[in-house]
PyMOL Python script that loads the backbone (N, CA, C, O; Angstrom):
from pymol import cmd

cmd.read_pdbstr("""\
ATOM      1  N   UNK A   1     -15.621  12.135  -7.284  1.00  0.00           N
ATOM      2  CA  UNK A   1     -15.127  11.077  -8.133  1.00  0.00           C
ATOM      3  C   UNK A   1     -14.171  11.657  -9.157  1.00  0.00           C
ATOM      4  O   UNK A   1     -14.351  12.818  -9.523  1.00  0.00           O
ATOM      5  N   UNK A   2     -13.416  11.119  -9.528  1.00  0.00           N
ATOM      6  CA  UNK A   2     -12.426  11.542 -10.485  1.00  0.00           C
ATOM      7  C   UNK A   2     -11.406  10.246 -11.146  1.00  0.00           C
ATOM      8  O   UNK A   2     -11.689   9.051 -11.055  1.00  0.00           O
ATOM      9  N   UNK A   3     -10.352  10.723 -11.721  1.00  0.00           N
ATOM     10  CA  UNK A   3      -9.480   9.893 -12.739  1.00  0.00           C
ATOM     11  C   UNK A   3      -8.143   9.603 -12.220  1.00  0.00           C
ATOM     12  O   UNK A   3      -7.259  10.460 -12.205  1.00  0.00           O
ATOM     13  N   UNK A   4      -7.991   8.465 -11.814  1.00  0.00           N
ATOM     14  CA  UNK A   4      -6.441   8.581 -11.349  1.00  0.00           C
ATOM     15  C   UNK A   4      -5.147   8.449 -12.865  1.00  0.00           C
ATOM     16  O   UNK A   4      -5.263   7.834 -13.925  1.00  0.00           O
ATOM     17  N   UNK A   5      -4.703   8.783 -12.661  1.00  0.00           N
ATOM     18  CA  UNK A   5      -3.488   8.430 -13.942  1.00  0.00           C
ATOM     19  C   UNK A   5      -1.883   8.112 -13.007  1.00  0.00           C
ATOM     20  O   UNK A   5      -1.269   8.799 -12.191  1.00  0.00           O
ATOM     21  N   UNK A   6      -1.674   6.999 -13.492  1.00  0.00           N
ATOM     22  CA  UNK A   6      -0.711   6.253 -13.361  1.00  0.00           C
ATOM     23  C   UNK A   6       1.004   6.851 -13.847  1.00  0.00           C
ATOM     24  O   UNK A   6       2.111   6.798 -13.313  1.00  0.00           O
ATOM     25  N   UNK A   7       0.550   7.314 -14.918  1.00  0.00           N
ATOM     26  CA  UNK A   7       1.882   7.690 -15.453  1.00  0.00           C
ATOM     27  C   UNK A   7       2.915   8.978 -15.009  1.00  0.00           C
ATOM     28  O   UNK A   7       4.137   9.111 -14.959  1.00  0.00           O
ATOM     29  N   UNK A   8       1.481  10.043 -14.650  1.00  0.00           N
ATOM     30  CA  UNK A   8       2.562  10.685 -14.008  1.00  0.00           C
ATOM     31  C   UNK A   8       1.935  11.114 -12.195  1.00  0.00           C
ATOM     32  O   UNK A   8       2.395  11.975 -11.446  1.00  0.00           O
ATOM     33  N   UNK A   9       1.201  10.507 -12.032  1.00  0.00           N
ATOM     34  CA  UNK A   9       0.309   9.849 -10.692  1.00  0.00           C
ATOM     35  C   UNK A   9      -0.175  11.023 -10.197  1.00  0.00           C
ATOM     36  O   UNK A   9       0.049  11.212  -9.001  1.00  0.00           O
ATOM     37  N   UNK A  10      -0.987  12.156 -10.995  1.00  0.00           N
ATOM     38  CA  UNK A  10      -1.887  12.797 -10.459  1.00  0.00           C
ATOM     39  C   UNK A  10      -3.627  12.494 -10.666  1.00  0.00           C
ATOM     40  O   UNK A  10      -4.059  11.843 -11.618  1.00  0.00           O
ATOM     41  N   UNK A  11      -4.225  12.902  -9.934  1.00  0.00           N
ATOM     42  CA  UNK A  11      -5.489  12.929  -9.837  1.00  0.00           C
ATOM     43  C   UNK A  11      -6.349  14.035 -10.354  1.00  0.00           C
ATOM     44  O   UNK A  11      -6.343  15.191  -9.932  1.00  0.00           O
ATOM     45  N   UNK A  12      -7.011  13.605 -11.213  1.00  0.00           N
ATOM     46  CA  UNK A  12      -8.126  14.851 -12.028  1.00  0.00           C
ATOM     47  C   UNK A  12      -9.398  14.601 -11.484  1.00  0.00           C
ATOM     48  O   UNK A  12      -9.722  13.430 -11.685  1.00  0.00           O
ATOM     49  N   UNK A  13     -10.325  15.312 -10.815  1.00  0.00           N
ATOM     50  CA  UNK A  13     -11.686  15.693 -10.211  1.00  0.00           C
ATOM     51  C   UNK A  13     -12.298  15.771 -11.324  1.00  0.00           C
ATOM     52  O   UNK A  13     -11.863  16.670 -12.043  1.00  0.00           O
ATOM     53  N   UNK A  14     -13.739  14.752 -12.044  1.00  0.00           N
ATOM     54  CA  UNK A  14     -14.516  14.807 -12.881  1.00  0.00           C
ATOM     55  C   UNK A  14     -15.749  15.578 -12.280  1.00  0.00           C
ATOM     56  O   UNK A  14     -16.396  16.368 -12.968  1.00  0.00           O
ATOM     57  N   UNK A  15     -16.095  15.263 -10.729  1.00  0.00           N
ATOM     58  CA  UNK A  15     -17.477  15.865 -10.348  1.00  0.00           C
ATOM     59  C   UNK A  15     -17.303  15.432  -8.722  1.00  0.00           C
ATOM     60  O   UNK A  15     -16.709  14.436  -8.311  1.00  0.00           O
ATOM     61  N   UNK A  16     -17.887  16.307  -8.035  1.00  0.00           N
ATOM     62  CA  UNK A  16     -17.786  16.197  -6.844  1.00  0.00           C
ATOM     63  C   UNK A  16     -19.371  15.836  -6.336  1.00  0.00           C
ATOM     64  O   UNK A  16     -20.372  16.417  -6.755  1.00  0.00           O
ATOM     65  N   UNK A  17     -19.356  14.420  -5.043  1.00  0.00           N
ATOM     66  CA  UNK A  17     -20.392  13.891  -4.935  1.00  0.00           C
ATOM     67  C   UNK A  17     -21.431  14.533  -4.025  1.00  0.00           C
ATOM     68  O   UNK A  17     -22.520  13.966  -3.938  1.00  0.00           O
ATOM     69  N   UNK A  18     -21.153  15.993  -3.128  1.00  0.00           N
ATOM     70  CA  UNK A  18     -21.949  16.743  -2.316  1.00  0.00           C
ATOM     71  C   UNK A  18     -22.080  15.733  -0.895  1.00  0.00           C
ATOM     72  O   UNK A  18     -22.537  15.995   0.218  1.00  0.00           O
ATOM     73  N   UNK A  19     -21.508  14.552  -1.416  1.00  0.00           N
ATOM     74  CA  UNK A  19     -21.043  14.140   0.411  1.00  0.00           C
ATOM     75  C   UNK A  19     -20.318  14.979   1.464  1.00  0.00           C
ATOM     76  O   UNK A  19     -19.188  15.438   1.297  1.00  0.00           O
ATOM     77  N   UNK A  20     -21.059  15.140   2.560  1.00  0.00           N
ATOM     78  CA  UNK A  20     -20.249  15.712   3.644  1.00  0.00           C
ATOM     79  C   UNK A  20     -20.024  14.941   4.880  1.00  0.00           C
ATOM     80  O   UNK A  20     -20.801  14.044   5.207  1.00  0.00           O
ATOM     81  N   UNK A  21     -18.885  15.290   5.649  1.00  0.00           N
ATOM     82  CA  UNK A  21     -18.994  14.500   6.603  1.00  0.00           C
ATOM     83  C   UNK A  21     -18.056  15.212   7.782  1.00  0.00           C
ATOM     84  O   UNK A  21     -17.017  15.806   7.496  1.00  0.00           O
ATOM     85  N   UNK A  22     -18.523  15.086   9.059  1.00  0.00           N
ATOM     86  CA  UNK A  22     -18.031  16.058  10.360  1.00  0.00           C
ATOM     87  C   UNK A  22     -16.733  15.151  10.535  1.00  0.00           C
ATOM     88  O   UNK A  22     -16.686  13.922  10.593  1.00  0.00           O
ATOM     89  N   UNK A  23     -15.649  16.108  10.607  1.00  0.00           N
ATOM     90  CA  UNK A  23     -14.536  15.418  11.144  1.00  0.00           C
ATOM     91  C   UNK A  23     -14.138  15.582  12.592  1.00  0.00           C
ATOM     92  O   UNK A  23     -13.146  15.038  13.078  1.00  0.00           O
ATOM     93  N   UNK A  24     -15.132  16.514  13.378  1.00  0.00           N
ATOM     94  CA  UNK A  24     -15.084  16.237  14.828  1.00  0.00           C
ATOM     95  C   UNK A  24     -14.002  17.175  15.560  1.00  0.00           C
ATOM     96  O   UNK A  24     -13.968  17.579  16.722  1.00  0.00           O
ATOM     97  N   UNK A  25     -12.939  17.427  14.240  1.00  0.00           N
ATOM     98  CA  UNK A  25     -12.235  18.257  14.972  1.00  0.00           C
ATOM     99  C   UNK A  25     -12.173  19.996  16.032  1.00  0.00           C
ATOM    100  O   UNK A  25     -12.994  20.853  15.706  1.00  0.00           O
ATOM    101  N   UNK A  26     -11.383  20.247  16.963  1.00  0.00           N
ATOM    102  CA  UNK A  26     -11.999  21.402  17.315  1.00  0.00           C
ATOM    103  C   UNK A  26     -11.503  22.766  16.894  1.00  0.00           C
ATOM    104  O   UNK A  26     -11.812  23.887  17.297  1.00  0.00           O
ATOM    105  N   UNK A  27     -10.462  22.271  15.769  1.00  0.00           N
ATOM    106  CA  UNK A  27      -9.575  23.750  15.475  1.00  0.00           C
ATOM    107  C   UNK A  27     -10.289  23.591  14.208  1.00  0.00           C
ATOM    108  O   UNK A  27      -9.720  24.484  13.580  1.00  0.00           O
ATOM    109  N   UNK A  28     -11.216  23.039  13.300  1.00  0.00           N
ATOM    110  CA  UNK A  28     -11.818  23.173  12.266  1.00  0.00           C
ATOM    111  C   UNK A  28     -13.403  23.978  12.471  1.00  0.00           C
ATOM    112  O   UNK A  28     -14.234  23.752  13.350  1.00  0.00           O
ATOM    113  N   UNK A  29     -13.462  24.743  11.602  1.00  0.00           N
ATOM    114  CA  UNK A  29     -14.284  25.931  11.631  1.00  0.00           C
ATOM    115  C   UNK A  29     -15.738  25.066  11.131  1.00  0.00           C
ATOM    116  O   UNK A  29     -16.818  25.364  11.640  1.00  0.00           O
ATOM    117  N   UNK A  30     -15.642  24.125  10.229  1.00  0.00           N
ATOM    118  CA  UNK A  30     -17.014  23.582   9.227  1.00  0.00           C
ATOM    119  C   UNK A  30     -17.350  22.191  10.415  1.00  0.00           C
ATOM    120  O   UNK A  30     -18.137  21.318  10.048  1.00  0.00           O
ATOM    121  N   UNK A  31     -16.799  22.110  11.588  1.00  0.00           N
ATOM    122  CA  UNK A  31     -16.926  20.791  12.554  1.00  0.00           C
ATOM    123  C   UNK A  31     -18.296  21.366  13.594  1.00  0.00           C
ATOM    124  O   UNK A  31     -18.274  22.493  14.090  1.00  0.00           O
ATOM    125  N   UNK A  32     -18.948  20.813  13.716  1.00  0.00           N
ATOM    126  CA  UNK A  32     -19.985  20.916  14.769  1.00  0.00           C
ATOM    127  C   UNK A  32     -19.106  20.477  16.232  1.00  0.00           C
ATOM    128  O   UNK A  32     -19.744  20.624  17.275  1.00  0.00           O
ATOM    129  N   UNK A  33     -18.041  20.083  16.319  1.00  0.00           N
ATOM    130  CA  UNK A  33     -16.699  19.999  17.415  1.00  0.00           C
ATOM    131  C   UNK A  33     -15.962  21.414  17.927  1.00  0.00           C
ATOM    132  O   UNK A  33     -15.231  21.553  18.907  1.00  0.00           O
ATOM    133  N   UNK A  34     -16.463  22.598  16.779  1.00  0.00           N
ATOM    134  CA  UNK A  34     -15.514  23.920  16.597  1.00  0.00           C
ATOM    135  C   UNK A  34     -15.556  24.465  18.022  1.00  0.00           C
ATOM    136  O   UNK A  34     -16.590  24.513  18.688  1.00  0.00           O
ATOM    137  N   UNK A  35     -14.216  24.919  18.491  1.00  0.00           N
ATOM    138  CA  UNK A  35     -13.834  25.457  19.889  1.00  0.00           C
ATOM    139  C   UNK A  35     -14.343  26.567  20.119  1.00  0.00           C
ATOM    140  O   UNK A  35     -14.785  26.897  21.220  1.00  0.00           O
ATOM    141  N   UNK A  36     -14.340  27.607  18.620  1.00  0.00           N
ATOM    142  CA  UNK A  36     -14.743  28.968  18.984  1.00  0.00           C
ATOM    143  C   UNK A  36     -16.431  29.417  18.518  1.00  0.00           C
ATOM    144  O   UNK A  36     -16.758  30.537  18.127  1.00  0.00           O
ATOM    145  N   UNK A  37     -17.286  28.322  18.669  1.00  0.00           N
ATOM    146  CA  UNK A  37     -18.878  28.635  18.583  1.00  0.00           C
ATOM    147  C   UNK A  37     -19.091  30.003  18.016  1.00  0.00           C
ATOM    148  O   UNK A  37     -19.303  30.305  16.841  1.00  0.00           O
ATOM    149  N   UNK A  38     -18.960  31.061  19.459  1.00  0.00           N
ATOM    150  CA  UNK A  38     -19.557  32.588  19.164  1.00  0.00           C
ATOM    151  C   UNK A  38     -18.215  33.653  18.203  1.00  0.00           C
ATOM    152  O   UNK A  38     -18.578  34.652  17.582  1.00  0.00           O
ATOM    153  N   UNK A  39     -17.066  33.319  18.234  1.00  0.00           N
ATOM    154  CA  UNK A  39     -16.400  34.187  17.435  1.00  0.00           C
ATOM    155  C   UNK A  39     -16.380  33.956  16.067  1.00  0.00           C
ATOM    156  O   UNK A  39     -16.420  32.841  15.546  1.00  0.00           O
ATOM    157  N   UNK A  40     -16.298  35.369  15.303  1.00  0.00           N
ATOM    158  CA  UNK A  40     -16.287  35.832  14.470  1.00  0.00           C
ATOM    159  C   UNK A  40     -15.183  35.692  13.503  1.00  0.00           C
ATOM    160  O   UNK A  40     -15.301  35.219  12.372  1.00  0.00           O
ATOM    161  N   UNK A  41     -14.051  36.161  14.061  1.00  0.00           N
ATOM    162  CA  UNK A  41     -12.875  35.971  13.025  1.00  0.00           C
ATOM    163  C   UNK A  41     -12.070  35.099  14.097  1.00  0.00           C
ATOM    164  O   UNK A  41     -11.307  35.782  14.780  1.00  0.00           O
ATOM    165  N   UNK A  42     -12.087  33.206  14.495  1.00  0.00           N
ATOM    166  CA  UNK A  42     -11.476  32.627  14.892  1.00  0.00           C
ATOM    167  C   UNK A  42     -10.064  32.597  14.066  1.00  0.00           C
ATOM    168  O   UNK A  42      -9.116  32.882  14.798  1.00  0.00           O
ATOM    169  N   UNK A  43      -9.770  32.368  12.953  1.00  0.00           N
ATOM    170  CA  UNK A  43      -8.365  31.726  12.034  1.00  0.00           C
ATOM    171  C   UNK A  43      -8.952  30.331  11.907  1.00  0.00           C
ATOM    172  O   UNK A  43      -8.833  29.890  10.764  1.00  0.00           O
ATOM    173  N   UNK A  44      -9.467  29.631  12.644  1.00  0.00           N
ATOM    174  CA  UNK A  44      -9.335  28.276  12.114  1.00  0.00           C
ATOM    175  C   UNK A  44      -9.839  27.654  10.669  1.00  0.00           C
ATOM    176  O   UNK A  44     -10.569  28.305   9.922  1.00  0.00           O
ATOM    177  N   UNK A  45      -9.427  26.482  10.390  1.00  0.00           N
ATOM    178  CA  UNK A  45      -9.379  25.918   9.076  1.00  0.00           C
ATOM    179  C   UNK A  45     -10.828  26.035   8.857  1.00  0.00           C
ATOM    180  O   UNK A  45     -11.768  25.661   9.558  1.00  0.00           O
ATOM    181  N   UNK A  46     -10.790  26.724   7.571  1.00  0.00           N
ATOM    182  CA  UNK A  46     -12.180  26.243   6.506  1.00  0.00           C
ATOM    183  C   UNK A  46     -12.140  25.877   5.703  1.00  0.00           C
ATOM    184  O   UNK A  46     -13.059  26.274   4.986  1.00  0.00           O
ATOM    185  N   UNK A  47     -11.275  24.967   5.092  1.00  0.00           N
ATOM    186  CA  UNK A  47     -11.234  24.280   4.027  1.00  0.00           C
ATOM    187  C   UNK A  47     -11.987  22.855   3.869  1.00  0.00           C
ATOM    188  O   UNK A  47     -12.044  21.949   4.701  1.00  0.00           O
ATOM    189  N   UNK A  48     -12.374  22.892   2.972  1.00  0.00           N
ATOM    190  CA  UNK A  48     -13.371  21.177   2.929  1.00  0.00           C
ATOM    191  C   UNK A  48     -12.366  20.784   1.976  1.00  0.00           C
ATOM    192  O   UNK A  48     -11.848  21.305   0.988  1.00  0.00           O
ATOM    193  N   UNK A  49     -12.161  18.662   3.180  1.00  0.00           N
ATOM    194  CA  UNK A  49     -11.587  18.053   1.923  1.00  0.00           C
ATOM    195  C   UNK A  49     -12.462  17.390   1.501  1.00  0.00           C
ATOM    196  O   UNK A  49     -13.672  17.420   1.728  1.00  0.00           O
ATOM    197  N   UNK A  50     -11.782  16.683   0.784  1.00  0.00           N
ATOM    198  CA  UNK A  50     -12.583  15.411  -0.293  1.00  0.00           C
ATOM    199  C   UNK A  50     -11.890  14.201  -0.603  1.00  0.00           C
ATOM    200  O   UNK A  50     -10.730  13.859  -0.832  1.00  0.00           O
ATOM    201  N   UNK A  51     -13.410  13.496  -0.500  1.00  0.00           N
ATOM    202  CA  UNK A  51     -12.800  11.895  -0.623  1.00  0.00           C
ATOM    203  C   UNK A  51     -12.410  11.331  -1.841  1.00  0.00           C
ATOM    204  O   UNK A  51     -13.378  10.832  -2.415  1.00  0.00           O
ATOM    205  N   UNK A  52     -11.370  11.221  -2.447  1.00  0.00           N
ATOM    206  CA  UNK A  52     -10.999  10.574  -3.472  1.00  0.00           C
ATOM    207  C   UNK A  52     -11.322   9.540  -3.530  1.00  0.00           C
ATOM    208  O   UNK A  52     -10.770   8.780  -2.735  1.00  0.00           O
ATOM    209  N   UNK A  53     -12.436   8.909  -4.537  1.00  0.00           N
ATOM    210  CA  UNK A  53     -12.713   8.219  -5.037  1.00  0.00           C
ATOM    211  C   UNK A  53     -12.560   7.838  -6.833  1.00  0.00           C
ATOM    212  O   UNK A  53     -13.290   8.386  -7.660  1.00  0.00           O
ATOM    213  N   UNK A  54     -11.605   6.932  -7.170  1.00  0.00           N
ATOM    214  CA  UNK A  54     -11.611   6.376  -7.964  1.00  0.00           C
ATOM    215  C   UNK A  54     -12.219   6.113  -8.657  1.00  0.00           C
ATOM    216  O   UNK A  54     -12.774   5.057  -8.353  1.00  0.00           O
ATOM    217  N   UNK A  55     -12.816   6.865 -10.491  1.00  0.00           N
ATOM    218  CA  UNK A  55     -14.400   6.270 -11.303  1.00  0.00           C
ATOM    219  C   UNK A  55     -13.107   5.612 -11.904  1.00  0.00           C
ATOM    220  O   UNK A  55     -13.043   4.452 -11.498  1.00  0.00           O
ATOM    221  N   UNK A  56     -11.897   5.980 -12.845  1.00  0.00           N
ATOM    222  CA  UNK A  56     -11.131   5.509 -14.367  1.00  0.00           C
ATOM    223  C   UNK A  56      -9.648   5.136 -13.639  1.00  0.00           C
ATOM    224  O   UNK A  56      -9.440   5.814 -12.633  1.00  0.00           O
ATOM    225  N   UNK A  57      -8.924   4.475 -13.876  1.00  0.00           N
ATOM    226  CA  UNK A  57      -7.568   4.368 -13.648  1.00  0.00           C
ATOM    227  C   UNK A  57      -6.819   3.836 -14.496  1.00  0.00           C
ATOM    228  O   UNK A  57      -6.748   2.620 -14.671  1.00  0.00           O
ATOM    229  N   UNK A  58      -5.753   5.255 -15.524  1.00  0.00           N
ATOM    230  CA  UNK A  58      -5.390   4.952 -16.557  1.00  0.00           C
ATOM    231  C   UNK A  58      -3.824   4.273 -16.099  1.00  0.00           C
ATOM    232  O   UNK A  58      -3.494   3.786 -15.018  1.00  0.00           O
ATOM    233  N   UNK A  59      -3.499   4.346 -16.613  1.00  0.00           N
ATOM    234  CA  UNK A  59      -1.456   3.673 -17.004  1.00  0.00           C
ATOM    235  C   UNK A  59      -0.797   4.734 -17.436  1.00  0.00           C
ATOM    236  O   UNK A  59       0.419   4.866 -17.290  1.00  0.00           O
ATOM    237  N   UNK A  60      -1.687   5.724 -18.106  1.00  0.00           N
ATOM    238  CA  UNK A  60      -0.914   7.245 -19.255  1.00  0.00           C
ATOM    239  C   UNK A  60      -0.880   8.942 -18.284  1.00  0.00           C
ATOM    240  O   UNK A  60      -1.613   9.289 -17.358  1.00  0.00           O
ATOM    241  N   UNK A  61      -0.030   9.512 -18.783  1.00  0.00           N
ATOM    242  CA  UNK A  61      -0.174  10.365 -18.187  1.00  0.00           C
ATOM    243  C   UNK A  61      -1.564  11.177 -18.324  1.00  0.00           C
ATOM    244  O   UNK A  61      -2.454  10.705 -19.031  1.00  0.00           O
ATOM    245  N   UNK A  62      -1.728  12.279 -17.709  1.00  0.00           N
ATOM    246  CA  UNK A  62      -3.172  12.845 -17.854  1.00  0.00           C
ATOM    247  C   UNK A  62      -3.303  14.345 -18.937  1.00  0.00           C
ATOM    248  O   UNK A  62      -2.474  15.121 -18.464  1.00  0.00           O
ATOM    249  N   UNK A  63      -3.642  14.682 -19.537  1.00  0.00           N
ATOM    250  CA  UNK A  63      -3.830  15.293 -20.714  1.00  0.00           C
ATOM    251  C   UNK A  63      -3.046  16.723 -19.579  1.00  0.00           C
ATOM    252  O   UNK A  63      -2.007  16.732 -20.239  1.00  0.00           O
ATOM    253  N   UNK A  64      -2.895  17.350 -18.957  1.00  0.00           N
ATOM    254  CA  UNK A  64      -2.379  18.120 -18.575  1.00  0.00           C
ATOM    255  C   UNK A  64      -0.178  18.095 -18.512  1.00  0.00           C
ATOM    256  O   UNK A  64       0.767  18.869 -18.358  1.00  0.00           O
ATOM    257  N   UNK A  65      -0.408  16.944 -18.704  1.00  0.00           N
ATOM    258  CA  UNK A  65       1.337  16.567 -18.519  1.00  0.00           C
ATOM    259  C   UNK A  65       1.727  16.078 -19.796  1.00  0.00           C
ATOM    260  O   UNK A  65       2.913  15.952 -20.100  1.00  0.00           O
ATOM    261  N   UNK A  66       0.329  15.661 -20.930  1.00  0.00           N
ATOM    262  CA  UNK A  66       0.904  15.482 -22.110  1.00  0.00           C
ATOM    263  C   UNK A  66       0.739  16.079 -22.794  1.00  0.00           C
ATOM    264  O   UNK A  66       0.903  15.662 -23.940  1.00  0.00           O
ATOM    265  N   UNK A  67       0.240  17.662 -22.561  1.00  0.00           N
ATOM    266  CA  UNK A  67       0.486  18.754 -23.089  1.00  0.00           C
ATOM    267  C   UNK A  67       1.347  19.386 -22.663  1.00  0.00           C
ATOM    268  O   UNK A  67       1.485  20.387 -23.367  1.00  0.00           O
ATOM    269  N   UNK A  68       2.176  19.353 -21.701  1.00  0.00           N
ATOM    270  CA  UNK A  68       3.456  19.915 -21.374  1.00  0.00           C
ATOM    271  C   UNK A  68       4.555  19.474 -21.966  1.00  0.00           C
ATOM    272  O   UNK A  68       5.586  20.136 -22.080  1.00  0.00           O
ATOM    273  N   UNK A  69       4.400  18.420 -22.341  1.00  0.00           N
ATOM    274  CA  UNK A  69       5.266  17.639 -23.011  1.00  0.00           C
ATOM    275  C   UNK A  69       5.797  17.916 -24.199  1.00  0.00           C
ATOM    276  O   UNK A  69       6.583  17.127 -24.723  1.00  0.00           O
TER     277      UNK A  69
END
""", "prot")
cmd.dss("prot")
cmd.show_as("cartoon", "prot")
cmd.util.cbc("prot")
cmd.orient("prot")
């Protein structure tokens, strides 16, 4: 869950919900779909995404861009 801001339209992560979910794919390493089961150093992706979910949605920029400012 996190903060969307409007003004300069990035997204700030307040807390992450420990939802997971299989995306099935077979070049992804964290998929119960994964091509290479028994190897060790495949390359494929291990990155976990995340579902953006919307808690606040301001109009202003987000304290990171209005301190650049």
């Amino acid at each position: 869950f996190g903060d969307q801001y409007r003004g300069c339209g990035h997204y700030v992560r307040v807390y992450q919900t420990g939802i997971t979910y299989d995306c099935a794919r077979p070049n992804c390493k964290l998929s119960a779909a994964h091509m290479h089961k028994t190897a060790k150093n495949c390359g494929c992706n291990m990155e976990f995404s995340d579902h953006r979910r919307v808690r606040n949605l301001f109009q202003t920029k987000c304290d990171a861009c209005l301190e650049y400012e």
